[in-house]
N, C-alpha and C positions, 0 to 999 in steps of 0.2 A: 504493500500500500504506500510507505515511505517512498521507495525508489521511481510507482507512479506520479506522487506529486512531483517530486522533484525534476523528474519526465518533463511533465505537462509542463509547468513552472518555470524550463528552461524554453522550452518550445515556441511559451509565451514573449519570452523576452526578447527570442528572436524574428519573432511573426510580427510584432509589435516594434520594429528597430525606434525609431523616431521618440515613440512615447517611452521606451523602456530607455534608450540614453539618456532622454531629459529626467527620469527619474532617479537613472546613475548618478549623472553627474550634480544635479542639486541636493541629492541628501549625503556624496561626497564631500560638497562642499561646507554643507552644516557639519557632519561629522570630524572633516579635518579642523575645522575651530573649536570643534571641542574638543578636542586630542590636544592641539596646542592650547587649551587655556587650563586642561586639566594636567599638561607638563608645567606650566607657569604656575598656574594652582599649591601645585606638590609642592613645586619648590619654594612657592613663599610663607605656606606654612611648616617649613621644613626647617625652619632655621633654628640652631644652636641645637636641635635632638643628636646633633652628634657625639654631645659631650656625655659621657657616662653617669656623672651625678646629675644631670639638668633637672631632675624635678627637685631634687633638694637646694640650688641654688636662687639664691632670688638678689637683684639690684635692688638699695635705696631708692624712693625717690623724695624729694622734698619739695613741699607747698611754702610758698611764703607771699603774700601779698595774694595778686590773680595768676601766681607762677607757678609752673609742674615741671620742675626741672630733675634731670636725672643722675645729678650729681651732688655729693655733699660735702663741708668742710672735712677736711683733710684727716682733724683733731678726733672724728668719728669712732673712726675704726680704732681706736687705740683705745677706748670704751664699751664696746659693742660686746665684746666676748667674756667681760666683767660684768655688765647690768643683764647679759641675756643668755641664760646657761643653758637655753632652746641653739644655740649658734656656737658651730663647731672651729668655724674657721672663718675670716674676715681678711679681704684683700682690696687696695684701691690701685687705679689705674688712672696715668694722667698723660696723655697725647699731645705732640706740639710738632711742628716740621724743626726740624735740623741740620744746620749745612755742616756738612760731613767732608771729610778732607781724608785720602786713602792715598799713600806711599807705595803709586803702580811699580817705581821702578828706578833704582838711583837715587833716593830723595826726590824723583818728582812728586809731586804734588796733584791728584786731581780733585775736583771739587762736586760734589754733590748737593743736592737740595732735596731729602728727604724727608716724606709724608710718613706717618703713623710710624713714629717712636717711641715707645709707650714705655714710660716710667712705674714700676708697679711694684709692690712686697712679693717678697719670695713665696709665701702662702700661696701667690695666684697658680704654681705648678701643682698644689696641694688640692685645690678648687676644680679648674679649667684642664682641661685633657691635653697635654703637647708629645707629639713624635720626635725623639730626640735620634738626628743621624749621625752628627758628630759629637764628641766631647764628653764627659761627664753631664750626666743626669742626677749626680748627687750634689746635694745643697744648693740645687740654681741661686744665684745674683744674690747668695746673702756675702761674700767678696766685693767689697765697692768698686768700682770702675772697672767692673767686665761686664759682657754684654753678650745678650744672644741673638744671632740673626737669622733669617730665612735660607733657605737654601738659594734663594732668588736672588736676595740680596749677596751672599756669599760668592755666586759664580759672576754677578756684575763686579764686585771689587775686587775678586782675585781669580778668577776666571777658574782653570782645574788645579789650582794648589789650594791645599787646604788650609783654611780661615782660622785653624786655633793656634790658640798663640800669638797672630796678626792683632797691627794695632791700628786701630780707625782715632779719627779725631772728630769731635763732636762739638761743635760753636768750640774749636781749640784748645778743649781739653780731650786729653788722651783714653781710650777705653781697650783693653784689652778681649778678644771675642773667645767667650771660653765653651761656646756650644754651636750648632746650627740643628733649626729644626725645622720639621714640613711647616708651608705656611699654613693657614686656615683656609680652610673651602669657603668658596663663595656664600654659601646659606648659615653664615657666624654675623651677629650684630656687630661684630666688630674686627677687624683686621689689623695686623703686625707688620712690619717689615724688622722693626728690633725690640727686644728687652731689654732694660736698662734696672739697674735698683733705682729703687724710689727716692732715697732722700740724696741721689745724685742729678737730682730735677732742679737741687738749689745750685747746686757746683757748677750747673752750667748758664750762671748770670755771674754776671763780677762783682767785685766786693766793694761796699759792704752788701748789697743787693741780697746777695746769699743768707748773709747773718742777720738778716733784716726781715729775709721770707721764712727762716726754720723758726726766727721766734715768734712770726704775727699768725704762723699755721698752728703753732702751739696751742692760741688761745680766740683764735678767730672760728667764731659757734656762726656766722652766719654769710662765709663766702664759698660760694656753689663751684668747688675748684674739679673735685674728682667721681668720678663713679666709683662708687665700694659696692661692693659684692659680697656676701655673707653663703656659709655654708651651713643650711640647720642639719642637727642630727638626724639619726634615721627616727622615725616617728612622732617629730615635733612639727607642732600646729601653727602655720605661719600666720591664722586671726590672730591665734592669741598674742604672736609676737607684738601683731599691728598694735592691739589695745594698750598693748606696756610702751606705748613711745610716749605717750603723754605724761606720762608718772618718769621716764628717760627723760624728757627736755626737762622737769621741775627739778631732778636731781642733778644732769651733771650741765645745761648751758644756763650762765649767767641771766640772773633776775632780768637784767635790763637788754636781756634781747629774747628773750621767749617769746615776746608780745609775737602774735600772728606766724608762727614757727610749728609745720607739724610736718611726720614723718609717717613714711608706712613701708613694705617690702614689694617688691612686684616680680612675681615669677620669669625666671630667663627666659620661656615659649614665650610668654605675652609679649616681650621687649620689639620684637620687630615688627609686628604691626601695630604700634600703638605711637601714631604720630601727633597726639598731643604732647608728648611729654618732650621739653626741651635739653637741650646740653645731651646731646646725645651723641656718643661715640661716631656714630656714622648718621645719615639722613635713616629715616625709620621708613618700613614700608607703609601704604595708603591702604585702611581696609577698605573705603571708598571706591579707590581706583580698583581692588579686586573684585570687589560687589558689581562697578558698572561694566568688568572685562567677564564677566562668568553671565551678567546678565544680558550683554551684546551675543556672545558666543551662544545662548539660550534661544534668545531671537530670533539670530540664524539659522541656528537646526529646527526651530517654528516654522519660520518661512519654505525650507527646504520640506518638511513632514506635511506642511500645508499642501504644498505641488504632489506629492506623492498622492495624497487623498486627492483631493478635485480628480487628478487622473486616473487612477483606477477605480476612480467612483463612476466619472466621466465611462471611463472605456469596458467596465461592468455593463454597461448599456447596451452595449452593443454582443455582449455574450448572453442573453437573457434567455436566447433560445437553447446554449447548450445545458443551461442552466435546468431551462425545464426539462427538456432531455431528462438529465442525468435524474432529475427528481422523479419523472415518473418512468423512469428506471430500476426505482429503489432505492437510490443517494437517500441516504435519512442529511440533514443538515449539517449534525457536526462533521460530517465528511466533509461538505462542500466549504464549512469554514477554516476546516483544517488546511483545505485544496487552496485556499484562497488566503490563506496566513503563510503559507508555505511562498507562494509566489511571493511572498511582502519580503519573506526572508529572505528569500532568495537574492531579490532586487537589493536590497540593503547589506545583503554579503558580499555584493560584488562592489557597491559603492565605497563598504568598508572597509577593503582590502586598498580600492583605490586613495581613500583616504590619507590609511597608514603609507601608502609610499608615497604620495604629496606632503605628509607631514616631514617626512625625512627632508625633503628640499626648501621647505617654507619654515626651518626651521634657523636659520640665517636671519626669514627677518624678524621671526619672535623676537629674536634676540636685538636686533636693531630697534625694533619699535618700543620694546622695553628696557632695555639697557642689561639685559643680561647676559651670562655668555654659557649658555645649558647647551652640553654636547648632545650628540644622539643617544648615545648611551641612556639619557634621561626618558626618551622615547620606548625603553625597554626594560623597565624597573616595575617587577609584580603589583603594584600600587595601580601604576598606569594601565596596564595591560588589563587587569582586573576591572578595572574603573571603563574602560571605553569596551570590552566585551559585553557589560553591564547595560551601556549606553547602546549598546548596537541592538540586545534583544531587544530591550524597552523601547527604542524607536521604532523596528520592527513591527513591535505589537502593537504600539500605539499608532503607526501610520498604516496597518496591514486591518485592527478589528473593524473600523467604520465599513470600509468596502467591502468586507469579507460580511459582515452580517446584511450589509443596506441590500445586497447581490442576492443573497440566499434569502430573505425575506419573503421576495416575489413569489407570487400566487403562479404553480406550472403552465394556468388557464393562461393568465397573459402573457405569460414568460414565451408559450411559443406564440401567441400571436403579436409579438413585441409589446413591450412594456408603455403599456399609455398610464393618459391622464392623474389622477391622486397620486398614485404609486409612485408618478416620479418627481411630482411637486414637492415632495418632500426632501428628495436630495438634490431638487438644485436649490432650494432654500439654503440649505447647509453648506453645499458649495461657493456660493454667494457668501456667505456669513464668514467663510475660513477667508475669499482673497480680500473681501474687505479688511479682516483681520492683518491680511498681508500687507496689502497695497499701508494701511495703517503703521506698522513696524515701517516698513520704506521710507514712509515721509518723516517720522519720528527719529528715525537715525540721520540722515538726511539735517533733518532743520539742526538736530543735535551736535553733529560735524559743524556747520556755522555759526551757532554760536560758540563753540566752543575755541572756533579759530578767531571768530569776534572778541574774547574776553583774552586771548593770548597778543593779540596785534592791540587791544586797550594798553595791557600792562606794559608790554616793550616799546610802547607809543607815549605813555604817558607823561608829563611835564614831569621830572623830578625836584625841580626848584634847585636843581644844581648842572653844572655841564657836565654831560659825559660823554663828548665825541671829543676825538683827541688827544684824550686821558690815558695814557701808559701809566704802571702802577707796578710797582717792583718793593718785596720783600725786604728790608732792611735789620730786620729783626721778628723772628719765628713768630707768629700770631700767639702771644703765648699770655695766659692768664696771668703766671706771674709778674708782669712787667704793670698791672697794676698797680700793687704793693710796693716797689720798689724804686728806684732812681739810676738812671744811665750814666755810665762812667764820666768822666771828663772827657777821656781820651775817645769817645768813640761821638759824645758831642762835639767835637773838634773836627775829626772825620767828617760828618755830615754838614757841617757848616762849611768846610772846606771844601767840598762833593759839589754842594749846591754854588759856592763861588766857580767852579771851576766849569759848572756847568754852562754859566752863561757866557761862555768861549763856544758854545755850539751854536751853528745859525739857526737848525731847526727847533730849537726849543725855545717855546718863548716865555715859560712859567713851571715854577716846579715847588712841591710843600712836603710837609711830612703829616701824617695822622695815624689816627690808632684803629689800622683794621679799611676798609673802602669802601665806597657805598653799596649798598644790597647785603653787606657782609655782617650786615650789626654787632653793634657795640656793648660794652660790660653796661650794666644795672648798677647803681649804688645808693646808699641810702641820701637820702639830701633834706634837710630841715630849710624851705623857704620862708623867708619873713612873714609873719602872721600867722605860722606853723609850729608842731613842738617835736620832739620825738617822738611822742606817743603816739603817731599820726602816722609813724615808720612809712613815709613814703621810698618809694625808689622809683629811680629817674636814669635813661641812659645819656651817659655821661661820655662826648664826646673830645676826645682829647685832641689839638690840633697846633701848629705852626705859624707864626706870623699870617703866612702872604696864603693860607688854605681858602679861608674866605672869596678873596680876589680869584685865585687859582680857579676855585670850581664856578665864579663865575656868581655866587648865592646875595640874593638881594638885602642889603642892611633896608627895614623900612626903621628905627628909629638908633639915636645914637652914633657909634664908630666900629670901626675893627681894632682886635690887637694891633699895637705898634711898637714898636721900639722905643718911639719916642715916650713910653712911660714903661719905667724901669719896675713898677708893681705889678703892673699885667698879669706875670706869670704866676704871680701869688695869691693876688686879690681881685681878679676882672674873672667876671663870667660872661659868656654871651648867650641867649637864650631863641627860641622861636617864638613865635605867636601864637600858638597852644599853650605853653608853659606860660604865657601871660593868663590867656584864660583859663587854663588849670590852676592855676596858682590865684587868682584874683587879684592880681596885678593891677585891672583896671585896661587903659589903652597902652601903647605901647609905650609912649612917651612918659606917661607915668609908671612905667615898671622901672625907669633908669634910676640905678642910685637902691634897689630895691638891696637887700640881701639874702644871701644864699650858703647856708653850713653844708659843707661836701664833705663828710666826714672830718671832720677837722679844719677841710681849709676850707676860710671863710672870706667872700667879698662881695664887691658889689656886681650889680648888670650894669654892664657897659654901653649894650648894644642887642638890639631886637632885630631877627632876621624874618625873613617868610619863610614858611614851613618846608622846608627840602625832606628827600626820604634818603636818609642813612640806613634805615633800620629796612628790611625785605619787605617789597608790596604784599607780602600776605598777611602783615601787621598793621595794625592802622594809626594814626600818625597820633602821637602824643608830645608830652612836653619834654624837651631837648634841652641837656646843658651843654656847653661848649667851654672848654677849658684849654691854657696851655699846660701839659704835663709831658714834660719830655720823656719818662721813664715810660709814657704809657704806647710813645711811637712806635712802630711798626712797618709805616708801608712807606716810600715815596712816592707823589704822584707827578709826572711829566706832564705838561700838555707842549705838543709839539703840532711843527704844521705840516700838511700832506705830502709835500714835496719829497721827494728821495725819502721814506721811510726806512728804509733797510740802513740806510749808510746814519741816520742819526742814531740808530737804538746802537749799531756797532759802536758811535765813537762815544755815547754814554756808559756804554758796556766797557770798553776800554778806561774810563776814568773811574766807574766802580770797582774793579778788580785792583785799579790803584791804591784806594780808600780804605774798601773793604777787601781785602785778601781773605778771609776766612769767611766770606758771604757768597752765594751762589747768585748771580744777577737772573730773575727770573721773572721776566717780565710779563705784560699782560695787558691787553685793551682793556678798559672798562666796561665797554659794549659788547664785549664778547663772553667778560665774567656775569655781568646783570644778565642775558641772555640764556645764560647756564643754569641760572637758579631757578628758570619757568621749565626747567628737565621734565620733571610729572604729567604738567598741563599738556606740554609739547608732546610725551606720550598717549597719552589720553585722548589726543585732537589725533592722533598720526589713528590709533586702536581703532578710532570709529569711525573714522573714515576710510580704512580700509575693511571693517566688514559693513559699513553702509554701501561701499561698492561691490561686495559679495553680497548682500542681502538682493541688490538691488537686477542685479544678474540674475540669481537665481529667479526671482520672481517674474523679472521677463522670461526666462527659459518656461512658466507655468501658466505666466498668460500666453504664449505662444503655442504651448500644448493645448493649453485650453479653448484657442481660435481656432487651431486643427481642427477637435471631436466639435464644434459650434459649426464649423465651415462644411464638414463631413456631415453632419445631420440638417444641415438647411442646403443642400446642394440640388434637391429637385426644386425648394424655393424662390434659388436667387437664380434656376433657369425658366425657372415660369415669370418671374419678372422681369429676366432681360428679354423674353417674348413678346412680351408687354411695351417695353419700351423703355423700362429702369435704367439710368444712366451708370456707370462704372463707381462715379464718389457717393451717385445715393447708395447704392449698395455697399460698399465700403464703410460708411456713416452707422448703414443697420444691423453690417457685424460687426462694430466698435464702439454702439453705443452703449453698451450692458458693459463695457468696462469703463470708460470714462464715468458713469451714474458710479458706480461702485466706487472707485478713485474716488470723485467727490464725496460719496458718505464715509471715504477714510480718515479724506480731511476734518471731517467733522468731529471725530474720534481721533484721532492723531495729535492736532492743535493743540487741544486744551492738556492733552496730557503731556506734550511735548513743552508746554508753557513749564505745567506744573514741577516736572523734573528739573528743566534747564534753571529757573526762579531758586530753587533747595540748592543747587549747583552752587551758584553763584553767590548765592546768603552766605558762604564759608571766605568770600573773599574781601579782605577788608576795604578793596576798591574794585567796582565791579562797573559792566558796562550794560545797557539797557536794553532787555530785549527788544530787537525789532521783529518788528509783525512781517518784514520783506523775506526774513530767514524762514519763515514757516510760510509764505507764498510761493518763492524758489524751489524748498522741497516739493510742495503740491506739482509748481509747473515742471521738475523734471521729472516727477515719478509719472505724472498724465502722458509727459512728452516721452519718457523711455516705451511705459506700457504703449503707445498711439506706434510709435517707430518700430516695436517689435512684431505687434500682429498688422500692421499694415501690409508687411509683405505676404504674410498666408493670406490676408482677406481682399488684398488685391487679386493674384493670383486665382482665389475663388469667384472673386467678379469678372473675372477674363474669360473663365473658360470658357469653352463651347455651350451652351446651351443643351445645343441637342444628345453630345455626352451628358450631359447633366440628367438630361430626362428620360434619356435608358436605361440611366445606372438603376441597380434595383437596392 
């Protein structure tokens, strides 16, 4: 009985070439998106389960003010495993870039500018899982200034000689490499290139700098410097732990900073998709952006299951008589639905197959459109495999029962005198009801691609209240938190003052500053007491750190007061400059009345000098608050150039040559401005790339099903449209009569489509602190190209049908 379905079933497929491709290839098409979003899937819920202990490990995180940050004072963890005998082990970790200096050869010298060098306690080997290939494994980094590296980083600095015993230099102090180990896989919230011990995170600023940061970590309860990480025992309760933070902050942080200070733990699986919480190791992934990638890829294989039904619902039609046959043959029904589930399978096993080898090729640009870099291998992981055979019955069944029961329904009586009247009124209702459904998804996707390319072309369009074209922008010292705390040597202010005289010997440069960190890159938080305020008010305020001539530099409009100048020797200690929100946030009053205002910055206190318009420092996904502006040299970090277009390559060269004079132990590693802002919309940019390329898969596919569906339409009105071209019927009226049952339909998807397409894109865009306006032209466009694709698809079959001969028309039986 089996081996006859599967007979007929093949039989079908082949008898039927036309409607059984368009059935291939559109539920291939749904299928292979979800092959790819359930490899994407896997892997983003996959992060950190590599580690052996992961369910006993959990991160801090810390609330203070409206902030969820995922790091804590430093002083923590050297408390944690005394007040909480639930936690067995306690480690912190602290990341900064590093210029790195490696002895290739002779005393040369070459110079690197490394990312993720992670300072951390030896306990973190005790914690976190490491493959150790060279070196000793016993007592890692509790020896000061040794250091463990990747195997990656090991064959970049000393290619195939072995790295232990080799000595790297580090911001110019010397470290000895006494391990190398595998790096971390891609699905770790956090990645290495080196280990370092921890309290060598001070040794690498100058003194007193160092002896200024070991003693203010000692007793500073409220700067967000490190992620610590806790190990609980086996069977302890990480609520309970939560509930003991509060009776933690009364016991061991100082009276006078509790106020608005709480703590909890947060399990290592949660960390990477939960992208509210800040200070995070890496960017966290978007449950958002999973939800609307699992719910496009859903769509999809909708639209695709949708064409399967209309078509063999459609082309059940036309088998009615073998239908009756078989019935009054004896077929009892579950035969004939078995017979007709079998063909579903069928169709859908050959789709499936093609799937999976489209998937192996389009698996290049998963990884382009999402930034990840998943081998094929991920394509064949029992998760996977299990997950989309799962997918393929269930689609099967669910695109195979409607037509398999609507088919076998039929009364024998009409089934051989062909299927009229009631009987079939009911399935082209239903048929009707699924493309509108389609034709719906289409314009939904569709209007959702523009806006989504609407609100990305807003952000990267947007005035920032500062210039950023022209703007090169080079590291001067490691973005490193501790340079908050502390004060830049003489010797290296000397350098940069020197750097920048020297500069304006270049004809292409015509302006150049220093500051703490570059726009989109936001800046440190700290507490700030404004006049008519107290501490008990514990506001915090980001606090920008900047250079004479940055003002001028980025171009930012003073509307009341001055800028820093030289010409007053207090500036650096006692001027603050502020925006026009921290006038209204502060009740300042107008601008002009905020001057003369005071401002306690932890200690240091002066006056407003100078009111600007609101520029964005801080990432357009935050929304613009009140701004101090400070000169702190200890807090610099970046230069910023602005030079003019002419010969680019030959200015960054001869700037490059007088920073390697300056700076010898600094990597010159420059950057557009407009290229770094540009980077920070990564997400969005995937997001806008995701849906419009299966809004152009959705939108294929659905042509390929009104196209089928003009076919069986053109095929059952064919003695029709040759009794009306008898008559006299013109080629576009008739044309017009087999395309108007789809345009009606198109329109009722608009109707359905719009509002919910409003409603999605609206919740979108609420998450953006600067957002752009829905236009009603984005959800007309989708309607006219989804009208104008469906019109261009079956035009050609229903042209075609309006050509034919007549007289074939009306002997066909």
């Amino acid at each position: 009985m089996l081996k006859n379905y599967i007979k007929i079933a093949i039989r079908n497929l082949f008898k039927h070439k036309t409607f059984s491709l368009i059935n291939v290839i559109g539920l291939a098409g749904g299928l292979t998106c979800c092959l790819l979003i359930f490899v994407f899937v896997n892997d983003e819920l996959s992060y950190d389960k590599f580690q052996s202990k992961k369910d006993r490990i959990y991160r801090l995180q810390y609330f203070i003010s409206d902030f969820n940050i995922g790091s804590v004072p430093p002083v923590f963890a050297e408390h944690l495993n005394d007040f909480f005998p639930e936690v067995e082990k306690t480690t912190r970790l602290f990341t900064r870039d590093v210029s790195v200096q490696v002895d290739v050869r002779d005393g040369e010298l070459k110079k690197f500018e490394e990312e993720n060098i992670f300072f951390t306690d030896s306990s973190t080997f005790e914690i976190f899982d490491f493959q150790f290939l060279e070196g000793s494994a016993e007592l890692p980094l509790q020896e000061p200034f040794t250091a463990i590296i990747t195997k990656q980083l090991a064959e970049k600095y000393f290619g195939s000689q072995s790295p232990i015993g080799q000595i790297i230099k580090m911001e110019g102090k010397p470290f000895r490499v006494s391990a190398v180990v595998a790096a971390y896989p891609t699905n770790s919230h956090f990645h290495f290139n080196a280990l370092v011990p921890y309290q060598n995170m001070y040794d690498l600023e100058p003194e007193p700098l160092a002896t200024g940061l070991r003693q203010n970590f000692k007793l500073n309860w409220m700067v967000s410097h490190s992620p610590t990480y806790v190990l609980l025992k086996e069977g302890a309760n990480p609520e309970f732990v939560n509930t003991r933070f509060a009776d933690f902050v009364t016991e061991k942080i100082p009276e006078n900073m509790q106020k608005g200070q709480s703590f909890k733990i947060q399990p290592l699986l949660d960390i990477h998709l939960n992208d509210e919480v800040g200070a995070q190791l890496e960017p966290a992934g978007s449950r958002v952006f999973l939800f609307v990638f699992m719910a496009v890829g859903a769509l999809t294989l909708l639209i695709a299951c949708i064409n399967f039904v209309n078509l063999s619902t459609a082309r059940s039609l036309q088998r009615t008589k073998e239908i009756g046959m078989r019935k009054v043959m004896g077929a009892w029904r579950g035969s004939l639905v078995a017979q007709f589930l079998g063909e579903s399978f069928v169709t859908a096993g050959v789709a499936a197959v093609v799937a999976y080898i489209s998937s192996v090729f389009l698996l290049p640009v998963l990884n382009e459109v999402t930034g990840k870099e998943l081998e094929l291998s991920a394509l064949y992981r029992p998760e996977i495999v299990v997950g989309f055979v799962g997918l393929f019955l269930v689609t099967s069944l669910l695109a195979g029962l409607y037509p398999a029961f609507f088919a076998t329904r039929i009364s024998p009586i009409y089934s051989l005198k062909g299927l009229s009247g009631s009987q079939a009124k009911g399935g082209l209702s239903f048929r009707k009801g699924l493309i509108v459904i389609q034709f719906s998804i289409s314009i939904l996707l569709i209007s959702g691609t523009l806006i989504v390319y609407d609100q990305l072309n807003f952000l990267q369009n947007k005035p920032l209240g500062l210039n950023k074209d022209h703007i090169v922008t080079a590291p001067v010292m490691s973005a490193n938190f501790n340079n908050v705390f502390g004060a830049v040597s003489q010797d290296k202010r000397k350098a940069m003052d020197a750097f920048e005289a020297e500069l304006a010997g270049i004809p292409g440069v015509t302006a150049s500053t220093l500051s703490a960190g570059v726009p989109g890159g936001g800046v440190a938080h700290r507490n700030v007491i404004p006049d008519g305020f107290t501490s008990e008010d514990h506001l915090l305020a980001p606090v920008l750190s900047v250079d004479y001539d940055f003002v001028s530099t980025y171009g930012i409009e003073i509307i009341a007061g001055r800028d820093f100048s030289k010409e007053f020797e207090t500036d650096p200690q006692a001027a603050f400059i502020i925006n026009k929100t921290a006038v209204d946030t502060y009740d300042f009053g107008t601008p002009e009345e905020a001057l003369g205002r005071s401002i306690n910055m932890e200690g240091k206190i002066g006056k407003v000098i100078g009111v600007t318009q609101d520029f964005n420092f801080m990432p357009l996904s935050q929304a613009m608050g009140p701004m101090i502006v400070d000169i702190r040299v200890a807090a610099f970090t970046h230069f910023s150039f602005k030079i003019n277009n002419q010969n680019i390559p030959q200015t960054l060269s001869e700037i490059e040559g007088i920073w390697n004079k300056h700076f010898p132990t600094e990597t010159f590693a420059a950057q557009f401005l407009d290229e770094q802002l540009a980077q920070s919309y990564g997400e969005q940019e995937q997001l806008g790339h995701l849906i419009s390329n299966f809004s152009i898969l959705a939108i294929l596919i659905s042509c390929l099903g009104s196209y089928g569906m003009i076919m069986f339409i053109a095929g059952q009105k064919m003695k029709e449209v040759g009794i009306r071209k008898v008559l006299g019927a013109s080629v576009s009226g008739l044309v017009l009569m087999l395309s108007q049952r789809f345009v009606l339909l198109a329109i009722g998807a608009m109707l359905i489509a719009i509002p919910a397409a409003y409603y999605l894109a609206n919740s979108w865009l609420d998450e953006f602190a600067y957002r752009v306006d829905i236009s009603y032209w984005n959800f007309g466009i989708a309607s006219l190209v989804t009208i104008a694709l469906v019109l261009v698809t079956i035009s050609f079959q229903s042209i075609r049908t309006a050509t034919a001969n007549p007289v074939k028309s009306l002997r066909q039986e």
